[in-house]
C-alpha positions, 0 to 999 in steps of 0.5 A: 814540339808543337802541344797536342791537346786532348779532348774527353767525351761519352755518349748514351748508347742503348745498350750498357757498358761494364766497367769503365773501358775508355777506346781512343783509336791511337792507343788502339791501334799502337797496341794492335801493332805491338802485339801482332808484329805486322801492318797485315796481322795488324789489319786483320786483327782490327777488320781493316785493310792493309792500306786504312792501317798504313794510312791511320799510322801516318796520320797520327804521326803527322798529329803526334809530330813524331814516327810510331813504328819503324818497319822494313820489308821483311822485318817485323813492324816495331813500335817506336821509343817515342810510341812505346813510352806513349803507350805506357803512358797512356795506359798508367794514367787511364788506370790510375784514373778508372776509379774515379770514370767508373764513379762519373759513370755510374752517376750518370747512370743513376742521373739517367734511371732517376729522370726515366723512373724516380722510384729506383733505390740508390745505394752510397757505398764506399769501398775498398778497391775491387774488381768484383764490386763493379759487377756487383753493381750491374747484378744489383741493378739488373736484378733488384732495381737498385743502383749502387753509387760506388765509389773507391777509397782505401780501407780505412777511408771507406770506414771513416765515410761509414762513421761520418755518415757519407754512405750507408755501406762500406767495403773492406777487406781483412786476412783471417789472422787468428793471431791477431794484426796490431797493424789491421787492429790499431787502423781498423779497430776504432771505426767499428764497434760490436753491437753497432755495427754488422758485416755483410759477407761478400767474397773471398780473392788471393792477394800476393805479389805482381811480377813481369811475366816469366819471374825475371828476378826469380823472387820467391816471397816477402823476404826476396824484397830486400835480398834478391842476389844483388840489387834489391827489386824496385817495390810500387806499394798502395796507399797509406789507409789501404787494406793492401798496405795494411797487410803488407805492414802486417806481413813485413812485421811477421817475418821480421822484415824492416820495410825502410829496406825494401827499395820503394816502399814508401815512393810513389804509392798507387791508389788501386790494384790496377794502377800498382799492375800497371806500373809493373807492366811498364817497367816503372817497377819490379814487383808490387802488392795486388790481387790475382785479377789485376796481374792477370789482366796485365799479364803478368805472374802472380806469387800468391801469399794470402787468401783474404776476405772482402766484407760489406759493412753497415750500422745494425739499424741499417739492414732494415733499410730496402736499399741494403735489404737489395744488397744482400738479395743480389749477393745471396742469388746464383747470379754472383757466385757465377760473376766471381768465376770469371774473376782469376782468385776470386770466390763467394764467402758466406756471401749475403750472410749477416755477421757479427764482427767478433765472429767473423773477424776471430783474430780482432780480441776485444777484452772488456776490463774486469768489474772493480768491486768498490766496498760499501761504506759504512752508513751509505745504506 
């Protein structure tokens, strides 16, 4: 088979764009006929005649070197093996890949607002990976003036790049764990210090298992994972370092599961919500950890198992500074509350708020050792 080659650009258009949604008109068009069924549907769907429809599909199949559907009179139209596995395809790569797009997008912007207007503030962070905090961004900067150079890493990495003074913000996300969490504890513990550094409330969103739609497996909850009336289920887990991977540790460790048992645990993790939605989508998996927007936007149902909150982090003296001071403006409006109800599982909490890590974070104990009370010696007066 002949190689096809792709080609990437962008554009500057007068009007923004939210997120980091790539259109190529092959992809758009395979998706349009496997969700309606007909060239006709198809072709209404798009806002083309039936003939531009017919005429792209033998067009791309001449490019692709390979037929795209199969369809008889009277019959439904099909997607091909060969389009059915592209599409997938396509789709896995793109999402692994928004993270980082949505980042070259936003440097662009910033680019873009600092050659038109140099007093504009920027604002590094690193956070967790959310589909909140894109908005976020946009409301600070139509807001306040402020961009913020958002960039995606698991939990613990986006601490490490606080401590070592790669941003001045960071996001993660922690469960109100009462009991206490040796797994969130002993990865999160020694990045912050009480006293050093402040949380800045955010959010609330639930957090549970991703499955395809329908619940095929019937899987209930964790335990399912390694006994599911035959076959144990195909798990796509998140990185290593991720506040998700983190609590699926933490949860496996209550409920005295053994994760080496539950089948895929440790292969082929996936580096944000979207990408672990998407290989569940495709098949690729059965079931896998993520927050309820990223199963909704694939469609797929949702087991919820907890509600945990999403936390800013900064050193104290950097809540003085006017970029964060920004930061916590956007989050306090009305505006941010009315941007999370668009997002399924999501909520304000205590948003905008300072707060100290040992009260907000209740189930992280801190003991300091008790005063050693050395005797005097005799003549050191």
């Amino acid at each position: 088979m002949k190689a096809r080659g792709v080609h990437l650009q962008y554009s500057f258009e007068a009007d923004g764009q939210r997120g980091a949604v790539l259109h190529n008109p092959l992809f758009d068009l395979l998706w349009a006929v496997r969700e309606h069924g007909s060239i006709q549907h198809t072709a209404k769907a798009l806002g083309a005649s039936y003939r531009h429809i017919w005429g792209q599909l033998k067009r791309w199949e001449e490019v692709m070197g390979e037929p795209l559907v199969t369809w008889t009179q009277g019959q439904p139209a099909r997607l091909t093996p060969f389009a059915d596995r592209l599409l997938w395809a396509e789709t896995r790569a793109r999402t692994r890949l928004t993270p980082h797009i949505e980042a070259l997008r936003a440097e662009l912007e910033r680019v873009l607002a600092e050659a038109l207007d140099g007093s504009q503030h920027v604002l590094t962070v690193f956070a967790s990976h959310d589909l909140a905090l894109p908005a976020l961004r946009d409301l600070a900067s139509q807001q306040q003036g402020l961009h913020i150079e958002l960039r995606f890493a698991g939990s613990v990495d986006a601490l490490r790049a606080l401590s070592q003074g790669r941003c001045l913000v960071a996001g993660f996300h922690v469960p109100p764990l009462a009991g206490g969490s040796a797994q969130f504890a002993g990865a999160i513990k020694p990045l912050l210090k009480p006293g050093l550094h402040k949380l800045i409330g955010c959010l609330r969103r639930n957090q549970g298992l991703m499955v395809r739609p329908g619940n095929p497996l019937g899987l209930r909850g964790l335990a399912d994972l390694v006994s599911a009336g035959g076959a144990a289920p195909r798990f796509v887990n998140r990185q290593s370092g991720s506040g998700t991977r983190l609590l699926m540790d933490h949860l496996l460790a209550e409920q005295g599961l053994d994760p080496t048992s539950v089948r895929g645990y440790f292969d082929a993790p996936e580096d944000s919500h979207l990408g672990v939605a998407a290989a569940v989508a495709s098949g690729v998996g059965d079931v896998g950890p993520g927050i309820e927007a990223a199963a909704r936007q694939f469609g797929l149902d949702f087991l919820p198992l907890v509600a945990e909150d999403y936390y800013l982090v900064c050193l104290k003296d950097a809540l003085d500074h006017p970029a964060v001071h920004k930061l916590r403006q956007a989050l306090a409006s009305p505006a941010w509350p009315a941007a999370l109800s668009a997002l399924p599982g999501y909520a304000p909490s205590r948003s905008g708020e300072v707060l100290s890590l040992i009260q907000a974070l209740p189930w992280w104990h801190y003991r300091l050792p008790k005063a050693t009370v050395l005797p005097v010696a005799q003549g050191s007066m």
